[in-house]
C-alpha atoms as one frame of an Amber mdcrd trajectory, in Angstrom:
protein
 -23.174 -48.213 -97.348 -24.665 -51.092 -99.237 -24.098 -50.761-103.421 -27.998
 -50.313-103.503 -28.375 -47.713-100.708 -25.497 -45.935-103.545 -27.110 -45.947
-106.521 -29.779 -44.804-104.948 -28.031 -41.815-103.447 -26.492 -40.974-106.741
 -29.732 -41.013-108.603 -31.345 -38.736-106.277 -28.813 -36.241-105.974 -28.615
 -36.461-109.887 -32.682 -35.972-110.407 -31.979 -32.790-107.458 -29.024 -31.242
-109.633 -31.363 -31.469-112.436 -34.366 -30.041-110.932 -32.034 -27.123-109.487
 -30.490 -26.357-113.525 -34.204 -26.712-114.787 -35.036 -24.300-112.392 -32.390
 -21.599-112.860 -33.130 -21.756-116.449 -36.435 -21.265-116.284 -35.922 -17.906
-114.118 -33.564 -17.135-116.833 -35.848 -17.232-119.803 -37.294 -13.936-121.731
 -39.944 -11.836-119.039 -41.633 -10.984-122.411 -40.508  -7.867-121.737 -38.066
  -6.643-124.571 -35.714  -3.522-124.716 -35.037  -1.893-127.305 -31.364  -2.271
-129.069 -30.930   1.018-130.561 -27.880   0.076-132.523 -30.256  -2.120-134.684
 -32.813   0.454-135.267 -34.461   3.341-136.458 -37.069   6.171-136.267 -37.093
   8.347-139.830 -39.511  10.413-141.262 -39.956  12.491-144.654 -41.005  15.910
-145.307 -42.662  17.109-148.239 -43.030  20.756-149.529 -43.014  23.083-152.506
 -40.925  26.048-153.636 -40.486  27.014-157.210 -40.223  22.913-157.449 -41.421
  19.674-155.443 -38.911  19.048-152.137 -38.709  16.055-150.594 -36.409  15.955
-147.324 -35.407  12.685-145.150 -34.378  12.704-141.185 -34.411  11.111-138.829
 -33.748  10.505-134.653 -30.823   9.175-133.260 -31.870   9.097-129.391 -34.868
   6.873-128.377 -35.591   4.518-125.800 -39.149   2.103-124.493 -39.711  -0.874
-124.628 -42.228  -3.750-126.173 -43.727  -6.084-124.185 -45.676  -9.070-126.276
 -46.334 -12.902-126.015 -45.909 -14.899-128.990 -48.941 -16.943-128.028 -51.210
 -14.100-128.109 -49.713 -11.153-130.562 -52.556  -9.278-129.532 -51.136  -8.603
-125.865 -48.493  -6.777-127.598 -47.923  -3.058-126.033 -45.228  -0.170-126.960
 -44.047   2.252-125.208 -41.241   4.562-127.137 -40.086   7.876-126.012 -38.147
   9.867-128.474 -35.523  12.621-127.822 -36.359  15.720-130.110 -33.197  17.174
-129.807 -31.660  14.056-131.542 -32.792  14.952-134.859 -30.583  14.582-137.979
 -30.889  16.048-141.432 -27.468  16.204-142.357 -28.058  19.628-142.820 -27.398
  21.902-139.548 -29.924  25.231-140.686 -32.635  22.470-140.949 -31.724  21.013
-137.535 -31.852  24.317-135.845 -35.603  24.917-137.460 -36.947  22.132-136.525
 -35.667  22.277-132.934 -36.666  25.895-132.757 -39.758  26.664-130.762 -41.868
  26.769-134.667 -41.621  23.114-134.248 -40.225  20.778-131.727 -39.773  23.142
-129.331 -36.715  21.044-127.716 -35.770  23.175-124.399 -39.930  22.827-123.756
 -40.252  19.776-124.910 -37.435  17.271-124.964 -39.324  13.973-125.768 -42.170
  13.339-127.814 -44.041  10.071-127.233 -45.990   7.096-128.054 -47.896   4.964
-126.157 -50.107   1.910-127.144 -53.448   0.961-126.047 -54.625  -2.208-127.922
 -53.848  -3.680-131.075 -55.512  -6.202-133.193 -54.539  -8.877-135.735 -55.474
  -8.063-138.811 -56.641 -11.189-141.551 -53.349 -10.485-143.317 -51.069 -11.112
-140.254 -50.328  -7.535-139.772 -51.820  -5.523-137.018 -53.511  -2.122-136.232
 -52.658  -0.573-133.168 -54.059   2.212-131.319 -52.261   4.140-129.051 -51.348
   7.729-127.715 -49.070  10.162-129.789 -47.347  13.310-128.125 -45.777  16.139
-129.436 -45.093  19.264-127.892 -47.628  18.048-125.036 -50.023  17.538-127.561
 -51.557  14.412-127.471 -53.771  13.017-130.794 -55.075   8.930-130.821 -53.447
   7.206-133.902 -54.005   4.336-135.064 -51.061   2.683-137.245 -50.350  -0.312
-139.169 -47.591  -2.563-137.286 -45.870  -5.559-138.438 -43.783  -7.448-135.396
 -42.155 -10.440-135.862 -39.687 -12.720-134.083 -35.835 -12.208-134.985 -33.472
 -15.229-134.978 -31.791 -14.134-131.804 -35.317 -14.487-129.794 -36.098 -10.671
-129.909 -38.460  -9.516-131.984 -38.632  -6.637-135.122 -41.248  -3.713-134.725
 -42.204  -1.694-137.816 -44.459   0.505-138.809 -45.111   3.271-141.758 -47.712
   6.108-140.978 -48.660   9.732-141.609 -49.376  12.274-138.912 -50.686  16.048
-139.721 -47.660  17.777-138.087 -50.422  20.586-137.490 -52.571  18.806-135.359
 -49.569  18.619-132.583 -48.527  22.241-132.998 -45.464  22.294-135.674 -46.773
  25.329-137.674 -43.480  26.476-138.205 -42.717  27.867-141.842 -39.560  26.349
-143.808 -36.501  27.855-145.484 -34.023  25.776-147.081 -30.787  27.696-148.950
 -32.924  31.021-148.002 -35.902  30.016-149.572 -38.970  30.268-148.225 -40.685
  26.823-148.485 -44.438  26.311-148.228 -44.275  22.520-146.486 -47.191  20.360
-146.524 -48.949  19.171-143.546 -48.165  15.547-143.551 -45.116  13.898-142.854
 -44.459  10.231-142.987 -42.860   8.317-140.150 -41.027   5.233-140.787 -40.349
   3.161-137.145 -38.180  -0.352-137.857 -36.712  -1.215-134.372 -34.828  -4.717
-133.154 -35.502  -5.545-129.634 -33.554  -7.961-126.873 -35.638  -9.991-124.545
 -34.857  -9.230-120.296 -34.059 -11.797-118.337 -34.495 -12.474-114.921 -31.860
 -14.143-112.937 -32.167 -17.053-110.845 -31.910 -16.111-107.152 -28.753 -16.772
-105.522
């Protein structure tokens, strides 16, 4: 083989080895579907109610799982889907637990999961944006609409957050509270506080 005819044979499998590793990492790159890394985030809310004084008390779930599908290049694509496990919920106080897993709230052997599901959002002047979407409790479903700020993380996932109020009534938790044996009179809204991390999928390159 003639020195030309193998340079030109190197430079052609080179450009081919290329194309192939451009390839594969293009397959590789985010689906713009993300998952949600549950180590890195969380799903609290606060009750509010009244005895002989003001009570204030904080919980949260540990079990939930969705995902969040959104393009950079057009924030208003984003969508959510989150199902949380009722049975999950924590307020470091078991007699509280029970009562709200009892069937005067969540209902938990009825209803296991209580959900949210987006419809549209839109981007607010401020950055921020509103989204609509789908809220179910107790198979109860009511059309919110909630604040949302998302942005990107350092490791290419992204950061979902959001701070709203529901009327716990309005999905069926007309349970009434004692705490320490008290009788409580709790009011009807409860704040939710949602601040989740998510990883991007990835599709593989075929093999």
């Amino acid at each position: 083989m003639t020195r030309a005819r193998l340079v030109a044979s190197l430079a052609a499998a080179m450009m081919l080895t290329l194309a192939m590793s451009s390839l594969a990492h293009a397959q590789a790159q985010s689906t713009g579907v993300h998952r949600l890394n549950q180590a890195a985030g969380v799903i609290d809310f606060s009750i509010y109610g009244s005895a002989i004084f003001k009570i204030k008390r904080d919980g949260q779930f540990k079990e939930f799982t969705g995902q969040l599908s959104y393009d950079p290049a057009s924030p208003v694509s984003t969508d959510v889907d989150l199902t949380v496990y009722t049975g999950s919920v924590d307020m470091h106080n078991s007699e509280q637990e029970q009562l709200l897993k009892s069937g005067e709230f969540f209902d938990v052997e009825r209803f296991p999961t209580m959900h949210f599901k987006s419809s549209s959002t839109e981007l607010k002047p401020d950055g921020t944006f509103s989204m609509i979407g789908d809220m179910t409790i107790r198979g109860i479903t009511q059309r919110l609409t909630i604040p949302v700020r998302l942005r990107q993380a350092p490791a290419a996932g992204a950061v979902f957050e959001t701070t709203f109020q529901i009327d716990r009534t309005a999905f069926g938790l007309n349970g009434i509270g004692k705490w320490n044996g008290i009788k409580v009179s709790i009011s009807k809204t409860v704040q939710v506080h949602i601040a989740i991390a998510t990883a991007p999928t990835t599709s593989q390159p075929a093999r």
